[in-house]
C-alpha positions in Angstrom: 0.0 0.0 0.0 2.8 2.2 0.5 4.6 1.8 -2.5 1.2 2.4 -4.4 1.0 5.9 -2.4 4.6 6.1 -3.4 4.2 5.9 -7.1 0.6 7.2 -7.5 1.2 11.2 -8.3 3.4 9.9 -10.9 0.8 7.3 -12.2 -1.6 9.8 -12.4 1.1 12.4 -14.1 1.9 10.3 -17.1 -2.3 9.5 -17.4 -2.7 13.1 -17.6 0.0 13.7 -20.5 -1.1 10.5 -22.1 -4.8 12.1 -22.5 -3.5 15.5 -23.4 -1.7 13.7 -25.9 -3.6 11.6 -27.5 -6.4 14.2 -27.9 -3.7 16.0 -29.9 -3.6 13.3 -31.6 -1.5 12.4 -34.9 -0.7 15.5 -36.9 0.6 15.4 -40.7 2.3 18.4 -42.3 2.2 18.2 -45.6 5.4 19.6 -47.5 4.3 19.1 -51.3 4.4 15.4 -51.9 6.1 14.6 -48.9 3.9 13.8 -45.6 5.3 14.9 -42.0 3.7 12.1 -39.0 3.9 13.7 -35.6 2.8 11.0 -33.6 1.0 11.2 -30.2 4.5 9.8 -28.3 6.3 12.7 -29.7 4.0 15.0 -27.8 3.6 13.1 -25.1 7.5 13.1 -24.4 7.8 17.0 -25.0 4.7 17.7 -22.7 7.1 15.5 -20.3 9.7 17.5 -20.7 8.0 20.9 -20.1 6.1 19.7 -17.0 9.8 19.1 -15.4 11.0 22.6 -16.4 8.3 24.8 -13.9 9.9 26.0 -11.4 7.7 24.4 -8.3 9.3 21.8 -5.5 5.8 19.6 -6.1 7.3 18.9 -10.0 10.7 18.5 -9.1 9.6 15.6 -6.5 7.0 14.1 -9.3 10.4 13.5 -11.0 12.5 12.2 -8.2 15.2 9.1 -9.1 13.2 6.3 -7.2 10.1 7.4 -9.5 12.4 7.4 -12.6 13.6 4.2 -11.8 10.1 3.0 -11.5 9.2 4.2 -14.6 12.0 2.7 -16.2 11.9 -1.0 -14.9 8.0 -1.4 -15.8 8.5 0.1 -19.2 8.5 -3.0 -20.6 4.6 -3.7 -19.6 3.4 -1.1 -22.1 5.2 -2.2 -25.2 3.6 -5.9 -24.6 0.5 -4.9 -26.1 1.9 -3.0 -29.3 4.0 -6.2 -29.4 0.5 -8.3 -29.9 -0.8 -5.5 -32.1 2.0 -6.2 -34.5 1.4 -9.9 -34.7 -1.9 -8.9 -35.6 -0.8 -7.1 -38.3 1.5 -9.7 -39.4 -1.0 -12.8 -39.7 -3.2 -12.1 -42.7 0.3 -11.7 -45.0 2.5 -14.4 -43.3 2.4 -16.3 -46.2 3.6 -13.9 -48.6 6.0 -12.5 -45.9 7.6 -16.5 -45.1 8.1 -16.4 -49.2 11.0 -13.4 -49.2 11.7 -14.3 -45.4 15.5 -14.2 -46.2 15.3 -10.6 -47.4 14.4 -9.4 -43.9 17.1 -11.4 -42.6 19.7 -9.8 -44.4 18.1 -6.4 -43.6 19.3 -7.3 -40.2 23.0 -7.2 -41.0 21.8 -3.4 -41.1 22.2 -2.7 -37.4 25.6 -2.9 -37.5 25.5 0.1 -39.5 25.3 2.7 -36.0 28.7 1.2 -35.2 30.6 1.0 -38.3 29.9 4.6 -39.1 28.7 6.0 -36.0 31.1 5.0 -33.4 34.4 6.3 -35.2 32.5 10.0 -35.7 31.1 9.7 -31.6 35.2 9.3 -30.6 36.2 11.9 -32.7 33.5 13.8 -31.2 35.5 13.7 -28.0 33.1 11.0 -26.5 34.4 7.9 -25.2 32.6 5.4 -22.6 29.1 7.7 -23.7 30.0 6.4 -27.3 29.2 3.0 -26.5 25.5 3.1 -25.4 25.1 5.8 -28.2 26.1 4.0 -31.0 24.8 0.3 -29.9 21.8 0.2 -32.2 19.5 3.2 -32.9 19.1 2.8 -28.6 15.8 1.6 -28.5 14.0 -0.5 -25.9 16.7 -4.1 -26.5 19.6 -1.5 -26.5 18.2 0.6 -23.4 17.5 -2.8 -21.5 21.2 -4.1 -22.3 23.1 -1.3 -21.2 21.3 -0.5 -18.2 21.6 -4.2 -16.8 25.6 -4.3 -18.1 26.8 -0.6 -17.2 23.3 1.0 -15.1 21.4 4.0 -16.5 23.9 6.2 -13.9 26.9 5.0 -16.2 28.5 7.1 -19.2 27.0 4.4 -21.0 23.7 4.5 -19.4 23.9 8.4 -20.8 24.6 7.7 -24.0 22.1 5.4 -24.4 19.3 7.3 -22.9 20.5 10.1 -24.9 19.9 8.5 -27.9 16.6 7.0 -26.7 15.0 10.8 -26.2 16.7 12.1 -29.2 15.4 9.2 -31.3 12.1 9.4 -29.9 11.6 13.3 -30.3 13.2 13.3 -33.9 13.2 9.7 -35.1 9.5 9.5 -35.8 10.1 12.8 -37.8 12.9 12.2 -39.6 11.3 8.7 -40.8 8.0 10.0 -41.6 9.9 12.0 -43.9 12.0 9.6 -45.3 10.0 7.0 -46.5 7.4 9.4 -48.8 11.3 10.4 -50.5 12.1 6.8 -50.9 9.0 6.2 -52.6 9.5 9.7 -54.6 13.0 8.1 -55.8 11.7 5.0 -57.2 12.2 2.4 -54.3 9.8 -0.2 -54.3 6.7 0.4 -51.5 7.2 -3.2 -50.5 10.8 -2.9 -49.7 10.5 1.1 -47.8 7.9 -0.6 -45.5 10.3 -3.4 -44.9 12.9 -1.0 -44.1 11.0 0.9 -41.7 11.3 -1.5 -39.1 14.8 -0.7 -37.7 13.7 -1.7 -33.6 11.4 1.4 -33.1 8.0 1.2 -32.4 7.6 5.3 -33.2 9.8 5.2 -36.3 8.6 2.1 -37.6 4.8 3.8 -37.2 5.4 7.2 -38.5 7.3 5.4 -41.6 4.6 3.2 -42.4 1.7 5.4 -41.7 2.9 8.1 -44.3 3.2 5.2 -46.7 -0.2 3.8 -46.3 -1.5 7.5 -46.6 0.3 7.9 -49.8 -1.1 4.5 -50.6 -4.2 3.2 -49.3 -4.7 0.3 -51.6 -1.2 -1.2 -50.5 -2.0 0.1 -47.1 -2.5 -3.9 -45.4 0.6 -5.1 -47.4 2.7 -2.0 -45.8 1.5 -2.3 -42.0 2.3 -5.9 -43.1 5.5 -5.8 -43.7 6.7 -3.3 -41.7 5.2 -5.2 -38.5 7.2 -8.3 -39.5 10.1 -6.3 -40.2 10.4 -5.0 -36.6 9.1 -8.1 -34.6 12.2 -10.1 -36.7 14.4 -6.8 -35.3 13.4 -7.1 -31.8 13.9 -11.0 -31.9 17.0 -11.4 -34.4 18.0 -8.1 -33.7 18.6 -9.2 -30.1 20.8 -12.0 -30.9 22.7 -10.5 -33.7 23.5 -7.4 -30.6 24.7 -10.0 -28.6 26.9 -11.7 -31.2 27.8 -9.5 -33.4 26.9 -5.5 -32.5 28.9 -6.0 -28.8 32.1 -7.7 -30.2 32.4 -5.7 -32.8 32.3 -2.4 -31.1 34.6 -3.9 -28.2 37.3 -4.2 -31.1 36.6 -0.9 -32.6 36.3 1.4 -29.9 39.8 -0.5 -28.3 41.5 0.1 -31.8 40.3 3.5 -32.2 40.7 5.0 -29.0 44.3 3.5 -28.4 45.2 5.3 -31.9 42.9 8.3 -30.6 45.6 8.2 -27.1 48.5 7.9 -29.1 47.9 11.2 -31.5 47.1 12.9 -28.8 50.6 12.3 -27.0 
């Protein structure tokens, strides 16, 4: 009973911004042919944000660390039921999608890409330990959970992971609702853009497929198709190839490149 008085104001906090934002709802600006998706969680984070910034003791408290750390742990609860909604979405096309299943495998291979070309810019940057949670993935929920249970969210890690996590989530959706109308615009097969758009982010992966299936409504069941399937195989390959691949890799690089980093600089 305690810990429920404990954790109540903040309970009722993020109710309040969730209503707020979903009455906002999703808004599309339309730049010519291309279609901007502001999603309801982009909102929702912002009106986060600007809660914590008035100046009153009552807010500050609302966001103390044992609250935050609340939050954090049971975050997991709330993707469970977009995790089902996606399987849903993937049933009435798993035929077609179990006929090119190999192409989303190799569109795995893909989330390497944060270290091979992210890392080496993060460390020249000036980051170091921060560079490893920020370039592990696009820092999404398997990225977050792995590098606060290795490192802790209070680490440089644990920073540059969380980071990434609020940047991706305030711009990510943005930047991909934009991205995918150009893809289209440049030729790319629809099939292939909504595969794409499932890169381990439920906002991303939304915003991308949503201004797809406005642009196209016919193909809109094929698109949420395949762009579910793309990002359920992310969060369950996608795991594994972290593990395997992602974590080793960046071990080697970010000891090879730092020790050349330290020896410049002497």
């Amino acid at each position: 009973m305690t810990q429920i008085k404990k954790y109540l104001p903040l309970i009722l906090l993020v109710l309040g911004i969730d209503f707020v934002a979903e009455m906002i709802g999703m808004q599309i600006i339309k730049l010519g042919k291309i279609q901007i998706s502001i999603l309801p969680l982009v909102f929702a984070v912002l009106l986060g944000i600007l809660i914590y910034l008035i100046p009153l003791d009552a807010i500050k408290k609302l966001y103390s660390n044992d609250r935050v750390k609340f939050a954090g742990k049971y975050m997991i609860f709330i993707m469970l039921p977009l995790m089902a909604r996606y399987g849903a979405n993937v049933a009435p096309k798993i035929n077609e999608i179990l006929s090119i299943g190999w192409v989303f495998l190799i569109h795995e291979a893909g989330n390497l890409g944060t270290i091979i070309f992210g890392l080496p810019v993060a460390l020249l940057l000036g980051l170091r330990r921060e560079a490893i949670g920020s370039t592990l993935g696009l820092g999404r929920e398997g990225e977050l959970a792995y590098i606060s249970e290795k490192f802790t969210l209070d680490s440089p890690e644990g920073r540059g992971v969380l980071g990434i996590y609020l940047v991706g989530t305030i711009f990510g959706s943005i930047v991909f609702s934009i991205l995918a109308p150009l893809l289209l615009a440049m030729g790319f097969d629809y099939r292939a853009v909504a595969m794409s758009s499932g890169v381990g982010s439920s906002s991303m992966m939304t915003a991308a497929s949503s201004a797809l299936a406005s642009i196209l409504p016919a193909h809109s069941t094929t698109i949420l198709s395949y762009a579910a399937a793309s990002q359920l195989l992310t969060s369950f390959i996608g795991t594994y190839i972290m593990y395997f691949l992602a974590v080793p890799l960046q071990r080697h690089m970010y000891n090879k490149i730092t020790n050349l980093l330290d020896k410049k600089g002497k």
